[in-house]
C-alpha positions in Angstrom: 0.0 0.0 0.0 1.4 3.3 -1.0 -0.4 5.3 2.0 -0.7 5.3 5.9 -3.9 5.9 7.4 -3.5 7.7 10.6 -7.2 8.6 12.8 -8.9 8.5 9.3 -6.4 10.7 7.2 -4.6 9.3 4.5 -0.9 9.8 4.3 1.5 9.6 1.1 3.7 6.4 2.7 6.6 7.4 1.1 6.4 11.0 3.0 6.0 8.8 6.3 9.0 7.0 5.9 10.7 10.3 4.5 9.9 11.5 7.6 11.3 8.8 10.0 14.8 9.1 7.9 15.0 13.1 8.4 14.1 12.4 12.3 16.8 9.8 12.3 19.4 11.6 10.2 18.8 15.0 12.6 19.2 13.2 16.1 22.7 11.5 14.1 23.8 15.0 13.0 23.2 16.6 16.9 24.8 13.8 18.0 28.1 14.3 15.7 27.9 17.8 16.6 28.5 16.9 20.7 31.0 14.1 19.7 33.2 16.5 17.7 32.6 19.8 20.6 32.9 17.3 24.4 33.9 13.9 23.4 36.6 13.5 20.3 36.9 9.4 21.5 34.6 6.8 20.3 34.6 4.6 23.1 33.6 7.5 25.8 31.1 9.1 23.4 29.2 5.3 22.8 29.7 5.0 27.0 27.8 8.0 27.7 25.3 7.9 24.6 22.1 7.4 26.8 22.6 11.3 28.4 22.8 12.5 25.0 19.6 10.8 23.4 16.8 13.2 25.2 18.5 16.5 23.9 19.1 14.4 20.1 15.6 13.8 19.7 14.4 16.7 21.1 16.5 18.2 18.8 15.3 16.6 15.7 11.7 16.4 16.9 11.6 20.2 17.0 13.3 20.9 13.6 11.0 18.3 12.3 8.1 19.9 13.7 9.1 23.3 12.2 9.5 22.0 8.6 6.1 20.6 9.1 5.2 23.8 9.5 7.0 25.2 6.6 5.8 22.6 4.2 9.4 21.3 3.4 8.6 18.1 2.5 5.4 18.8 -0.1 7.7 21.1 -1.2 9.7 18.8 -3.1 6.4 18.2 -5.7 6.2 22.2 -6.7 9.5 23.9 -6.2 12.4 20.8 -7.1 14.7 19.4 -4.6 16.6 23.1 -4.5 12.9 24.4 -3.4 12.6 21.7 -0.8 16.3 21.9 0.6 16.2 26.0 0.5 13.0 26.0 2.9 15.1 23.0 5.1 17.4 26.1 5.5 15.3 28.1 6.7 13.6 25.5 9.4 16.6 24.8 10.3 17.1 28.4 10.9 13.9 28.9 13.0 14.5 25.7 15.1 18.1 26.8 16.9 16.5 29.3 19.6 13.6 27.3 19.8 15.5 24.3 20.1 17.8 26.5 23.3 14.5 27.0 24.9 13.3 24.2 25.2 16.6 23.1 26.4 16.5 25.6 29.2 13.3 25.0 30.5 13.9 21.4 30.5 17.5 21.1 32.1 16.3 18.7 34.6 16.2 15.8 32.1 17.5 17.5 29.0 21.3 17.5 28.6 21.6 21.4 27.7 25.5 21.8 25.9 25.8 25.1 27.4 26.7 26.8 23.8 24.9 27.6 21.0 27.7 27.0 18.7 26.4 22.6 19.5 22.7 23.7 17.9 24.1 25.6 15.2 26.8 23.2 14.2 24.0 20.2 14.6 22.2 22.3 12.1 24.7 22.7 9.7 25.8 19.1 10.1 21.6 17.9 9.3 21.3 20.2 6.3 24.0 18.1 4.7 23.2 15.3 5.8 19.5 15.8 4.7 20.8 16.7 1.2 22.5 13.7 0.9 20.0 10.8 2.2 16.9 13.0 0.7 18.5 12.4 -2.9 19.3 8.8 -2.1 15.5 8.4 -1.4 14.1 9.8 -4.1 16.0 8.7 -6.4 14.8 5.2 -4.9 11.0 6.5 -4.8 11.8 8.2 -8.5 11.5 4.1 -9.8 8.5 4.2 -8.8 9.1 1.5 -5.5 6.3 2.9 -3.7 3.5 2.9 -6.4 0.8 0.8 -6.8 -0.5 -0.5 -10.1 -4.0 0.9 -10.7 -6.8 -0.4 -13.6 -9.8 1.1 -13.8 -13.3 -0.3 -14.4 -15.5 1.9 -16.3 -14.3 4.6 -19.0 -17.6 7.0 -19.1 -17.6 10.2 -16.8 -16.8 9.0 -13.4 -13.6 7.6 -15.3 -12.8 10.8 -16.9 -13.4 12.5 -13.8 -10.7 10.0 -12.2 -8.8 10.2 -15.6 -8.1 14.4 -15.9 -8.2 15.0 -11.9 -5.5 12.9 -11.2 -3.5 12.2 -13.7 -1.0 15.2 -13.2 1.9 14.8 -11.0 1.0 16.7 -7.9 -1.8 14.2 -7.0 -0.8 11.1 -9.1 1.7 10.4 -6.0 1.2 6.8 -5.5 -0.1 4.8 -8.2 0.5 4.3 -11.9 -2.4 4.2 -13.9 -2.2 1.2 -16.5 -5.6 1.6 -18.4 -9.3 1.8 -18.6 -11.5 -1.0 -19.3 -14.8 0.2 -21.1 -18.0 -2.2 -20.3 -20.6 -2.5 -22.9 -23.2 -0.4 -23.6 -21.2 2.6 -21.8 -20.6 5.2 -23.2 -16.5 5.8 -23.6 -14.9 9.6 -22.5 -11.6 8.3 -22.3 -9.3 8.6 -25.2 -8.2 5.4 -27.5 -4.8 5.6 -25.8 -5.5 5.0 -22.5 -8.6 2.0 -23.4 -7.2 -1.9 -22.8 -8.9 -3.9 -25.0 -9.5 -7.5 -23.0 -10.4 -10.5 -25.0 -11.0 -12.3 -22.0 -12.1 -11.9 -18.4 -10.4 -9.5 -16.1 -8.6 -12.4 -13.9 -6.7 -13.7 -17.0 -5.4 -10.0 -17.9 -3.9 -9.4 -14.4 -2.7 -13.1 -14.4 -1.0 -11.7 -17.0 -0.2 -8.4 -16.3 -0.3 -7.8 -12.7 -1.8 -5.0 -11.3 -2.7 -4.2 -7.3 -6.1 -2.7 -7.5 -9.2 -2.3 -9.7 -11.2 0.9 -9.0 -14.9 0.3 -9.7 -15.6 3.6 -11.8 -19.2 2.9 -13.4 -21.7 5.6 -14.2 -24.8 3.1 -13.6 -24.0 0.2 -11.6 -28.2 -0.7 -12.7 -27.0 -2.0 -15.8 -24.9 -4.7 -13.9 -20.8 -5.3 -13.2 -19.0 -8.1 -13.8 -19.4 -9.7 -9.9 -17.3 -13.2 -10.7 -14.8 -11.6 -12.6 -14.3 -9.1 -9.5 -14.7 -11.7 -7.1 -11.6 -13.9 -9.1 -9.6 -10.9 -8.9 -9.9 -10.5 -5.3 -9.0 -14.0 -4.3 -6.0 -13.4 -6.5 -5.2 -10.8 -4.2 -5.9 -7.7 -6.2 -7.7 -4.8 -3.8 -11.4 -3.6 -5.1 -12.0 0.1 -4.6 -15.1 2.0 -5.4 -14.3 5.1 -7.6 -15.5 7.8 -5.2 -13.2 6.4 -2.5 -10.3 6.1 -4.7 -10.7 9.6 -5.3 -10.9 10.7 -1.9 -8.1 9.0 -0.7 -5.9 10.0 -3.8 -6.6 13.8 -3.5 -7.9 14.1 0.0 -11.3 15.7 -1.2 -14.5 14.5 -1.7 -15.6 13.9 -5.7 -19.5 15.7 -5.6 -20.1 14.7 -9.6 -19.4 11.3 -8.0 -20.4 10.9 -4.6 -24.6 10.1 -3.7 -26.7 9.9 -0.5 -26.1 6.3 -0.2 -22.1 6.4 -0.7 -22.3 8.8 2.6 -24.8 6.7 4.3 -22.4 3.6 4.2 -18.8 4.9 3.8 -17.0 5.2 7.0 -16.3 8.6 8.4 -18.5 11.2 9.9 -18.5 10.3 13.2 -17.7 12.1 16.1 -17.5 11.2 19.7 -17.3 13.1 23.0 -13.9 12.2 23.7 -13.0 13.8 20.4 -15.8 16.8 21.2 -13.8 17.2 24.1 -10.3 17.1 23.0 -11.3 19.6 20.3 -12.4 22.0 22.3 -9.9 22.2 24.2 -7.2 22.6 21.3 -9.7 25.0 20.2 -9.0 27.1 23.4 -5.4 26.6 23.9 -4.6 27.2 20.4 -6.5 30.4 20.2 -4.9 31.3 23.7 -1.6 30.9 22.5 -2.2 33.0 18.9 -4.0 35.9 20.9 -0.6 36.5 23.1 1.4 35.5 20.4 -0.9 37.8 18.0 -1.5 40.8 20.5 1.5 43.6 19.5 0.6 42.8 15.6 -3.4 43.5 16.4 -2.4 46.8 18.8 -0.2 48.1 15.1 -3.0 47.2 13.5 -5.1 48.9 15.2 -3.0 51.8 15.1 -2.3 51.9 11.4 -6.0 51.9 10.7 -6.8 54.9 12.5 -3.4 57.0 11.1 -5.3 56.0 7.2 -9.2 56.5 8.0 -8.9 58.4 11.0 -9.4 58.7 14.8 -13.3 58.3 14.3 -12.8 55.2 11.9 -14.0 52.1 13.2 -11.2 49.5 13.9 -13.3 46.4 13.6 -15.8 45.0 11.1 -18.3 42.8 12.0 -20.4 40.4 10.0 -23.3 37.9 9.7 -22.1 34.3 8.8 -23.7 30.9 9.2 -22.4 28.6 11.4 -23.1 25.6 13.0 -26.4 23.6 12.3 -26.8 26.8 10.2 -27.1 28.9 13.3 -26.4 32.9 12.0 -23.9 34.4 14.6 -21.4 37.3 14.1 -18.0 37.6 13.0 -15.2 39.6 13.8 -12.3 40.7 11.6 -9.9 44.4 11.3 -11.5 46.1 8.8 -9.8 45.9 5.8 -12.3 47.5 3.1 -13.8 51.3 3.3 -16.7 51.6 5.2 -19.0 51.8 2.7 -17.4 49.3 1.2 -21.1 47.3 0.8 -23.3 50.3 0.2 -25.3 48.5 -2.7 -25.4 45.2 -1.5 -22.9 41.7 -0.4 -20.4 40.9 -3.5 -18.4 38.3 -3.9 -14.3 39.7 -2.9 -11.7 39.4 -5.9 -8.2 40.5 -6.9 -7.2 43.7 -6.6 -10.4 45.0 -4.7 -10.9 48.8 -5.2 -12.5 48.6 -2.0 -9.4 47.2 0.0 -7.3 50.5 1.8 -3.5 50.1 1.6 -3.8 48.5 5.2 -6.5 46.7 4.8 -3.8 44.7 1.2 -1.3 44.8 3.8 -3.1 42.7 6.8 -5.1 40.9 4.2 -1.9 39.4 2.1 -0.6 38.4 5.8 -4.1 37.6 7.6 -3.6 39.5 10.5 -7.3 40.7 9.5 -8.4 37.2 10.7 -6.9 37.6 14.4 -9.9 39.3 15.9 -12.0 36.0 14.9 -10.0 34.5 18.0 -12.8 35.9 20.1 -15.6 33.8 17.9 -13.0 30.8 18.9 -12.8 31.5 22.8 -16.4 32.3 22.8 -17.6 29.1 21.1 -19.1 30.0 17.8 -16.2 28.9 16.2 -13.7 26.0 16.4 -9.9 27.0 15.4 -10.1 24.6 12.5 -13.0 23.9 10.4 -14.9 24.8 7.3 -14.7 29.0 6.7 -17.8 30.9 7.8 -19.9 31.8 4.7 -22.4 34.7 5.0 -25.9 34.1 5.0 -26.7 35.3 1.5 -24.1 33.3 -0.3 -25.0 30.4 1.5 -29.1 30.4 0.3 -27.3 31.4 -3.5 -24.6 28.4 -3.6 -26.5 25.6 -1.3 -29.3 25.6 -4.4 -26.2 25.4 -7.0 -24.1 22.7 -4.9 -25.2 19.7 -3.8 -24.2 19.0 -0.4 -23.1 22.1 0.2 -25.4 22.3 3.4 -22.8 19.6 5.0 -20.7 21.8 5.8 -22.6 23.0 8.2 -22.5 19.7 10.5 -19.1 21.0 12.1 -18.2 24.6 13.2 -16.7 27.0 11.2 -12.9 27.5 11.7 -10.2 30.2 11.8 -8.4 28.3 8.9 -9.4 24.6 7.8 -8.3 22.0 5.7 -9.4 23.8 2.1 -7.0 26.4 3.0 -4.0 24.3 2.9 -5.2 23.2 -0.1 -6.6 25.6 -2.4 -6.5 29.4 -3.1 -8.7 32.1 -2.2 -12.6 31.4 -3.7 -14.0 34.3 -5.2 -16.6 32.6 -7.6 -19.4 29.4 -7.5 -16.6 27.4 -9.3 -13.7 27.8 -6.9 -16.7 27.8 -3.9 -17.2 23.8 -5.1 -13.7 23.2 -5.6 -13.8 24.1 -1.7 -16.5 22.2 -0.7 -14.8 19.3 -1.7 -11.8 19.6 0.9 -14.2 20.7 3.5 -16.3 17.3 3.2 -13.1 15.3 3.1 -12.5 17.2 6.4 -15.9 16.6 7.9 -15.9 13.2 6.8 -12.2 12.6 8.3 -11.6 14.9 11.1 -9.5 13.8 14.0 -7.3 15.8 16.5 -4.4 14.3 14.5 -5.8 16.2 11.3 -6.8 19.6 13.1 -3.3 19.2 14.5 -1.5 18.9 11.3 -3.5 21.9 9.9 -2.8 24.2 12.6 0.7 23.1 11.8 0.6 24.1 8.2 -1.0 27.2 8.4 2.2 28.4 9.9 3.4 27.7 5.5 0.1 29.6 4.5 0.8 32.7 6.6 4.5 33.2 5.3 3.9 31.6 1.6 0.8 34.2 1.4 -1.1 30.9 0.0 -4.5 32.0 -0.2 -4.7 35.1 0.8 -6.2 37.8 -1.1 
């Protein structure tokens, strides 16, 4: 299998092991670093090893932790290995004083070297280190070791759907797709050169040519499938997927063109319990506790800066109507970033280049720091810290008649950044609104303290990357 599911979310496998050899490879390069400052002989530095293993993987969990943050390792898919390495630099970079800290306030079972120049030289030591094994492994993963052999059933739209959504690069990660097979009396969307043409039944092909899953992409199951033929395959050992779940866990959203009723009925996911009700809330509160001290001198200058622009009588903050949960209307908070009358004839959708954004308001926008004052909606219950984004009332009547399902997003509470956001730029339009959706039902459908975790990770990348924002 080329992915790890963790509490529901599915996880590239070769990224989880890439993961385990940067941890490793970090605690080695720490290590080297004390061996070459205290020790200098073997025998003493192997002797006293165990006093040194706290502060090593300390070390490397916390510059781990920060390239999480930074997005280092989906890096490697958009920007090259110089891309990838470039924002290691930079984690690196970020993780010395952090890693001093938590040195100091840890003493008691933490071996603290005394001397920055140990972090820094770890550092240095990791970044080549990182360079060196990174290349090894993907030139290892670049022959495809990890992939999985993939034939699809079905070549009408669900196929084609399937066919153009995932066939590029970024979310082909792990499979190869080795053909469509067409059944008869469906109609065929899928070009010539991707069609197999089987003489025979589906077990003799991947007798033949082995494959490690079928995904079940037929536009009307009513017409009938090929049940033995499926059933041969699977005592060969070849997995059986339906289409809509392939997708999901491919591209980590939910297909709408392919997904009914029924398919959320009996698919697994969208269920919450009151351990995880609890736990949530209470990241909820200590996240947003921890962003509103971190946060507070950035909203006091922002504060400032509006008034010097619009004036003392200006208002500061904006508030607005937006749907919640269980389609509750409550109000939202955010720095004014518009003029006032910014709505005078009526709620429009926000683009590019807004005429009605002031030079603060482009400023705080392009960095978020509008969002901050939506910390009170968090404290204050209305919203969770990660979740679907508040829509206002009258988009939500306009788009939940245009968008099927797009009520479910209202089963959870809104957030202060959520899964779409990681994945997917700004929505300004219907189009981009159902592209959205589709992340925010994979959330909803999947959401775990281990996934709200890794967003509020990530967002850290969004923030200084300016993904999103507009």
């Amino acid at each position: 299998m080329a992915h790890v599911r963790l509490f529901r979310h599915y996880i590239h496998l070769p990224y989880v092991i890439l993961g385990l050899i940067d941890f490793l490879v970090l605690a080695f390069a720490f290590a080297l670093a004390v061996f070459f400052r205290y020790f200098g002989d073997v025998s003493f530095f192997l002797e006293n090893l165990n006093f040194l293993l706290p502060s090593a993987v300390m070390f490397s969990a916390i510059n781990l932790l920060v390239m999480v943050a930074l997005g280092v390792h989906q890096s490697r898919l958009e920007e090259g290995m110089s891309g990838m390495m470039l924002r290691t630099i930079m984690a690196l970079i970020v993780s010395i004083p952090l890693c001093g800290f938590a040195y100091l306030l840890s003493n008691e079972w933490l071996w603290y070297t005394g001397s920055s120049s140990v972090l820094t030289t770890g550092s240095v030591f990791g970044f080549f280190l990182l360079g060196t094994f990174r290349s090894l492994f993907f030139a290892t993963v670049g022959k495809e070791t990890f992939k999985r052999k993939v034939l699809v059933l079905g070549a009408g739209f669900r196929a084609r759907q399937i066919h153009e959504d995932l066939r590029t690069p970024f979310n082909r990660k792990g499979f190869i797709l080795t053909g469509f097979v067409p059944l008869p009396d469906e109609p065929v969307e899928i070009g010539e050169d991707y069609l197999l043409n089987i003489p025979t039944t589906l077990q003799q092909y991947i007798l033949k040519h082995p494959v490690h899953e079928i995904v079940v992409a037929v536009d009307d199951r009513r017409k009938g499938l090929p049940m033995e033929d499926l059933l041969e395959c699977k005592m060969e050992g070849v997995r059986i997927v339906d289409g809509a779940s392939f997708y999901e866990r491919e591209s980590r959203k939910v297909a709408l063109e392919m997904v009914t009723r029924g398919w959320l009925v009996f698919s697994d996911g969208f269920t919450v319990s009151s351990v995880f009700g609890f736990g949530k809330r209470s990241l909820d509160i200590l996240s947003a506790t921890v962003l509103m001290l971190a946060g507070l001198p950035l909203m006091l200058l922002t504060a400032i800066a509006i008034k010097i622009e619009d004036g003392r009588k200006a208002p500061i903050f904006y508030s607005q109507e937006r749907v919640g949960l269980n389609g509750r209307v409550f109000k939202v908070y955010k720095f004014r970033s518009m003029k006032t009358d910014a709505e005078k004839n009526g709620a429009v959708w926000a683009s590019q280049n807004d005429a009605r954004v002031t030079r603060v308001g482009a400023f705080i926008r392009k960095v978020r720091i509008d969002e901050l004052p939506q910390i009170f909606n968090v404290l204050n219950g209305t919203m969770a810290f990660v979740g679907p984004r508040p829509e206002r009332p009258v988009f939500v009547e306009q788009l939940s008649d245009k968008i099927p399902f797009y009520s479910e997003r209202h089963r959870v509470k809104p957030g202060l950044t959520g899964w779409a956001q990681l994945c997917f730029a700004y929505a300004d339009n219907e189009e981009d609104t159902r592209e959205k959706l589709r992340y925010d039902l994979y959330y909803i459908k999947n959401q775990s303290l281990l996934l709200d975790l890794l967003i509020i990770i990530q967002t850290v990348e969004v923030v200084l990357f300016k993904k999103g924002s507009r």
